[in-house]
C-alpha positions as CSV (number, residue, x, y, z in Angstrom):
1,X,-5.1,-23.8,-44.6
2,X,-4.3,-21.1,-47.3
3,X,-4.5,-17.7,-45.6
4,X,-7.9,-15.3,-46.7
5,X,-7.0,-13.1,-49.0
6,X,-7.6,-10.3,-47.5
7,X,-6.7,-6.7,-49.0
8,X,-5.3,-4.1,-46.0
9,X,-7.0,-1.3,-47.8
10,X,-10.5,-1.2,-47.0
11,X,-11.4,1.7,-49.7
12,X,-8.5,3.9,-52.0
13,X,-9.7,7.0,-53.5
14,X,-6.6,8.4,-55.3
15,X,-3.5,8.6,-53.3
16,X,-6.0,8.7,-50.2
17,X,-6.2,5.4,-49.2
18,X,-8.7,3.8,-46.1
19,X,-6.7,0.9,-44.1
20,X,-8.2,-1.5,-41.8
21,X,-4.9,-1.0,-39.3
22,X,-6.3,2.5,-39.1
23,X,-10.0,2.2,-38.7
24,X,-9.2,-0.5,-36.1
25,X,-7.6,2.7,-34.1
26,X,-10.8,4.7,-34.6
27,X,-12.9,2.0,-33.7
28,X,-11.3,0.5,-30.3
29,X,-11.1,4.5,-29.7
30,X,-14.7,5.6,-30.5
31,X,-16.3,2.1,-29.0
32,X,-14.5,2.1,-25.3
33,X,-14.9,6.4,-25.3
34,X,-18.6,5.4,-25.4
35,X,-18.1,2.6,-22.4
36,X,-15.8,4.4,-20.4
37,X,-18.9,7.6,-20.6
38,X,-21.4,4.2,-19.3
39,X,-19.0,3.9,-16.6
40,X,-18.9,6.9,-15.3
41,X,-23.1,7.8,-15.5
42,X,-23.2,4.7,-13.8
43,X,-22.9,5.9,-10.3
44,X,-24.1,2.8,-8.3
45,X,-20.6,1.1,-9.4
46,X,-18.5,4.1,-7.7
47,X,-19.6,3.8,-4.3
48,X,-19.7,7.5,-2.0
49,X,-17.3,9.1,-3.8
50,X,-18.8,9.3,-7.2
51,X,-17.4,8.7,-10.6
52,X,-14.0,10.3,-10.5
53,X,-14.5,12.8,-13.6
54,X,-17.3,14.1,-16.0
55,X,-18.5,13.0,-19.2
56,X,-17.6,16.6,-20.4
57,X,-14.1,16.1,-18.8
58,X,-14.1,12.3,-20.7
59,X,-14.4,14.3,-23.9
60,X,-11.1,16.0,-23.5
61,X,-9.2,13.8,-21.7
62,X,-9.8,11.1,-25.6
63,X,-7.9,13.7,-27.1
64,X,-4.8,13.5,-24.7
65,X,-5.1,9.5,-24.5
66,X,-5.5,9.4,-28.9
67,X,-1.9,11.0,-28.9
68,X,-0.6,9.2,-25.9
69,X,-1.5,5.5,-27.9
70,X,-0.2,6.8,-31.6
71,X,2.8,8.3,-29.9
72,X,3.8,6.3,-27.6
73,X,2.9,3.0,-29.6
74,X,5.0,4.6,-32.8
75,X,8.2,5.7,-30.3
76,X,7.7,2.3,-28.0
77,X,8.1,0.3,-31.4
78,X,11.3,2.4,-32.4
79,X,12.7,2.0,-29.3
80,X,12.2,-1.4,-28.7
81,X,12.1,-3.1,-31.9
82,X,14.0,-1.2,-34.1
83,X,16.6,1.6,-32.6
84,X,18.6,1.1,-35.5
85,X,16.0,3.6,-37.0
86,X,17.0,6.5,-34.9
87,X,20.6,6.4,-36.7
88,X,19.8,5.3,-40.2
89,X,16.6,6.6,-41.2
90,X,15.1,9.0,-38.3
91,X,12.5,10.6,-41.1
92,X,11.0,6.8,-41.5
93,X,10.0,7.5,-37.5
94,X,7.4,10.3,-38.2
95,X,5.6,7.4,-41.4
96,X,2.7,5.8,-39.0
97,X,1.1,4.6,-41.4
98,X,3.8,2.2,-42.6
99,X,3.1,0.0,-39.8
100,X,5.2,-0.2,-36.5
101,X,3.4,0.3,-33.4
102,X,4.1,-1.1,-29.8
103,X,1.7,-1.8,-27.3
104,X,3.5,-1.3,-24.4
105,X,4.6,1.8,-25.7
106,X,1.0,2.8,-26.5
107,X,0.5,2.0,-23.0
108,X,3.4,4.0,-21.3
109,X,2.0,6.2,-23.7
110,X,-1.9,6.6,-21.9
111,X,0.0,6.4,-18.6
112,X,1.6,9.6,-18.9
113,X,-1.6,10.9,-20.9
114,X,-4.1,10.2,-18.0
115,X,-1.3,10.9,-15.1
116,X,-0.9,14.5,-16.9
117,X,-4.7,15.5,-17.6
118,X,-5.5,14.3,-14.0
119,X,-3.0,16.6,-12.5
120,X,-3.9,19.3,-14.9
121,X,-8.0,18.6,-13.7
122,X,-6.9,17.6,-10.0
123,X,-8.6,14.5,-10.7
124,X,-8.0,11.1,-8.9
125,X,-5.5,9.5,-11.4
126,X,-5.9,5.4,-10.2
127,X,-10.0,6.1,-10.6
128,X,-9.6,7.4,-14.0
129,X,-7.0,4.8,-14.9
130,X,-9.8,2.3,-13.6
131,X,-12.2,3.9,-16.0
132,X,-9.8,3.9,-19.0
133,X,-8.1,0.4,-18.1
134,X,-11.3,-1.4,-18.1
135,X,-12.5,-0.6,-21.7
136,X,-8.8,-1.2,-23.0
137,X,-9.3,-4.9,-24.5
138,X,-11.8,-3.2,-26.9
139,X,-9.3,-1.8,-28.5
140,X,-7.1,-4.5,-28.2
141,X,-9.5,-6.5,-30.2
142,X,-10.2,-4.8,-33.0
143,X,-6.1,-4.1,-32.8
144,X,-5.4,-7.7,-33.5
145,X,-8.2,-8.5,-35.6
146,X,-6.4,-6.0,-37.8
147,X,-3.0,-7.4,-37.6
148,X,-4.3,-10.7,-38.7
149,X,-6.3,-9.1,-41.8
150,X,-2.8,-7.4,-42.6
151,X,-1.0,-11.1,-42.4
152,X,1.7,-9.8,-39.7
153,X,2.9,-10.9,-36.3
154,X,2.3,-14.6,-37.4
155,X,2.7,-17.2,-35.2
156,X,5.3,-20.1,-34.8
157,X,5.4,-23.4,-37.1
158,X,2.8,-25.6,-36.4
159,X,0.7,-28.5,-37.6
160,X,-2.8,-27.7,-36.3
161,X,-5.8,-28.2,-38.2
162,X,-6.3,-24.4,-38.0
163,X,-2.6,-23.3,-38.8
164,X,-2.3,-20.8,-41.4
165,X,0.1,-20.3,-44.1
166,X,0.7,-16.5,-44.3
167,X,1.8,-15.0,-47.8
168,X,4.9,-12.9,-46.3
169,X,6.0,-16.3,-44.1
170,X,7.1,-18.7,-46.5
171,X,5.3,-21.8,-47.0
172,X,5.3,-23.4,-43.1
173,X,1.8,-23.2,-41.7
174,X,1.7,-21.1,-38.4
175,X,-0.3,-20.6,-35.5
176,X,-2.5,-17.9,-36.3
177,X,-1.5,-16.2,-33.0
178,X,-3.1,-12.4,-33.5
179,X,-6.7,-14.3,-33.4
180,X,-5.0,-15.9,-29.8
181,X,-4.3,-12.3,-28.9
182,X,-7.9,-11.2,-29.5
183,X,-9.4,-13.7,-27.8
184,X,-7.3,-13.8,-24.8
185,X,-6.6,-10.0,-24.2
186,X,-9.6,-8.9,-25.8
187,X,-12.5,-11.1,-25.4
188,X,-11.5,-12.8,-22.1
189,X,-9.9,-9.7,-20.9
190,X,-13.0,-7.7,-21.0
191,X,-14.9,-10.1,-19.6
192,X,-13.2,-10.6,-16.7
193,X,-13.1,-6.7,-16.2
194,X,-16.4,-6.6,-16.9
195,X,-16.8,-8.8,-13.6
196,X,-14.4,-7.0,-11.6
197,X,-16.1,-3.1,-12.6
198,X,-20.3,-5.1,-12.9
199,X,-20.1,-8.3,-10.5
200,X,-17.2,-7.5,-7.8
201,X,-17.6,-3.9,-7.4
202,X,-14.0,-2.7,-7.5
203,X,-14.5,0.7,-9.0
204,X,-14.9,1.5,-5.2
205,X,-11.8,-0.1,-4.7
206,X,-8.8,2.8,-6.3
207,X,-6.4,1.2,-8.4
208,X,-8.0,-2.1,-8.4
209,X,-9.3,-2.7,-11.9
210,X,-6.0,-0.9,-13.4
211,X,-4.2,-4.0,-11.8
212,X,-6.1,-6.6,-12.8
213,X,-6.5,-5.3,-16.6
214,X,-2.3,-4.8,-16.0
215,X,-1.9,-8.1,-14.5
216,X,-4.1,-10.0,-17.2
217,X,-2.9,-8.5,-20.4
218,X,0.8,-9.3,-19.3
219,X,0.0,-13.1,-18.3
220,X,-2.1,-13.5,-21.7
221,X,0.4,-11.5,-24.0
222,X,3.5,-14.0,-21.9
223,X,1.2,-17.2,-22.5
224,X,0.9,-16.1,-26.6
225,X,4.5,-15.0,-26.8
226,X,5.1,-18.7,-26.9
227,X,3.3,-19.5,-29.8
228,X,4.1,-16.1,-31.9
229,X,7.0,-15.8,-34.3
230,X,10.3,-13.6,-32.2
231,X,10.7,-11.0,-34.4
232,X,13.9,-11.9,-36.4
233,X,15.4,-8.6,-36.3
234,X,16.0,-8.7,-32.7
235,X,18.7,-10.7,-30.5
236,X,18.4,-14.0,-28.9
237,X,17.3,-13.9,-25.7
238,X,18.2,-16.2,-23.1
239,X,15.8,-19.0,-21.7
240,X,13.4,-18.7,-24.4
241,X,12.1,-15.4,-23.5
242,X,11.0,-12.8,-26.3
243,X,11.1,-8.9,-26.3
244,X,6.6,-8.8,-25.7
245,X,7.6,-11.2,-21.9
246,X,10.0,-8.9,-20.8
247,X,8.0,-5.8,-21.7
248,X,5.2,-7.3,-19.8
249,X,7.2,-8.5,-16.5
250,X,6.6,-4.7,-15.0
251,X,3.4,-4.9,-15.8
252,X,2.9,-8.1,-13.6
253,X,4.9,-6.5,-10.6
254,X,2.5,-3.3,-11.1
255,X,-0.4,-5.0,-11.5
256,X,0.0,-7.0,-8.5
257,X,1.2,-3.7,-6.5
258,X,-2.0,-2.2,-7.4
259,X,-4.3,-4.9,-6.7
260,X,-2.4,-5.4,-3.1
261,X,-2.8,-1.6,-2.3
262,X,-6.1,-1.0,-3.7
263,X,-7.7,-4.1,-1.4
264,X,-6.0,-2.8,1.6
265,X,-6.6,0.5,1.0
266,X,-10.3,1.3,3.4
267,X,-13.5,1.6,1.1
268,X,-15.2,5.1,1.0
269,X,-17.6,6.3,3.2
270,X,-20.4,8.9,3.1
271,X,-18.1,11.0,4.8
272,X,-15.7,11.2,1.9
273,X,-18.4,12.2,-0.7
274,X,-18.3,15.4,-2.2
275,X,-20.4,17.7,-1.0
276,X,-22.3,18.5,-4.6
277,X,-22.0,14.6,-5.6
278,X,-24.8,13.5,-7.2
279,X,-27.2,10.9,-5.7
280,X,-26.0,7.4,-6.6
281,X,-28.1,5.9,-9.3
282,X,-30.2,2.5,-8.5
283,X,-28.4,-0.4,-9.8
């Protein structure tokens, strides 16, 4: 089927121009800020020890993790996908809003955000990743949503009845593998965190929920890799594998290290409350 035509810029006033790539950034932002803040005034799902930070300490950490996605997801892509950058055309690093941004360098990026204001606040750094982990496929959604409004990161040939043929493609219909993306490591994703923080409990569990949303994305983005274009600019890897499966084999091997410590590790007691905790709220 012909591809939507779909305009990237939502609104253009003058040079000032509104993109959907970029209010898909302000949305998966605003939206899992919000969540995370219902996490965390949720205090039946943290067992003795409380929620492990403040809504007021929330606030300021969004600024930290806001740079830690658009800097690390613009250097991740550079380094990654295009190096060549660096060399020929190092100014063309600083233009964002050309496009160009990695998720597993967005990633590494909140990593080191959420590592560095939880040493700065002396705050438990696997809790808050849980926290910040388990609204993550929100903006993963609204992430690929975008990408397939834009008509990048198609997918592979195909003959499907729901194959698309993208405008900057050629004429081969393709799998339209950013709506696979959304639905697998958005949709699905945050529903089966949404189990793992609601149903299971693991929030009392450090480190837990940061594996699973670890392990998940990197077994959803290896299971898409196969139907999504290689991006031609890079070399030919061996046995099939693409740049997005290697960048996710860590993940896997952390996500599984987490999950094994965090379900060894002895649940809290009333002991190990803070002495001005608040009183957990009634489920």
């Amino acid at each position: 089927m012909p591809f939507p035509d779909f305009d990237p810029v939502l609104l253009q006033i003058g040079p000032f121009a509104i993109r959907w790539y970029a209010l898909a950034y302000v949305a998966g932002i605003l939206l899992g800020w919000r969540y995370v803040a219902g996490l965390i005034k949720n205090q039946s799902l943290w067992g003795p020890r409380g929620a492990p930070a403040t809504t007021a300490q929330l606030d300021d950490l969004i600024l930290w993790i806001t740079l830690g996605i658009i800097l690390g997801g613009r250097l991740g892509h550079v380094l990654f996908y295009t190096p060549s950058l660096i060399f020929t055309d190092p100014l063309e690093i600083l233009k964002v809003w050309n496009g160009g941004m990695s998720f597993h360098g967005g990633a590494l990026g909140v990593l080191i955000a959420v590592f560095a204001f939880a040493r700065v606040n002396k705050i438990d750094v696997l809790r808050m990743g849980d926290a910040i982990t388990a609204a993550a496929p929100i903006g993963l959604f609204f992430g690929r949503i975008a990408n397939f409004i834009n008509g990048e990161l198609w997918g592979r040939p195909t003959d499907v009845p729901w194959a698309f043929v993208f405008p900057q493609a050629g004429i081969m219909t393709r799998h339209p593998s950013q709506l696979y993306e959304a639905a697998l490591e958005g949709l699905v994703l945050f529903l089966i965190l949404r189990w793992a923080t609601h149903g299971a409990k693991l929030l009392q569990r450090r480190g837990v929920v940061a594996g699973v949303f670890f392990l998940g994305y990197a077994v959803f983005r290896t299971f898409v890799e196969n139907f999504r274009e290689p991006d031609r600019y890079l070399e030919q890897f061996p046995l099939g594998l693409t740049m997005g499966m290697m960048l996710s084999a860590p993940m896997v091997i952390g996500g599984v290290w987490l999950i094994w410590r965090g379900l060894r590790e002895p649940l809290a007691t009333a002991a190990d409350a803070p002495a001005d905790a608040p009183a957990p709220a009634k489920p």
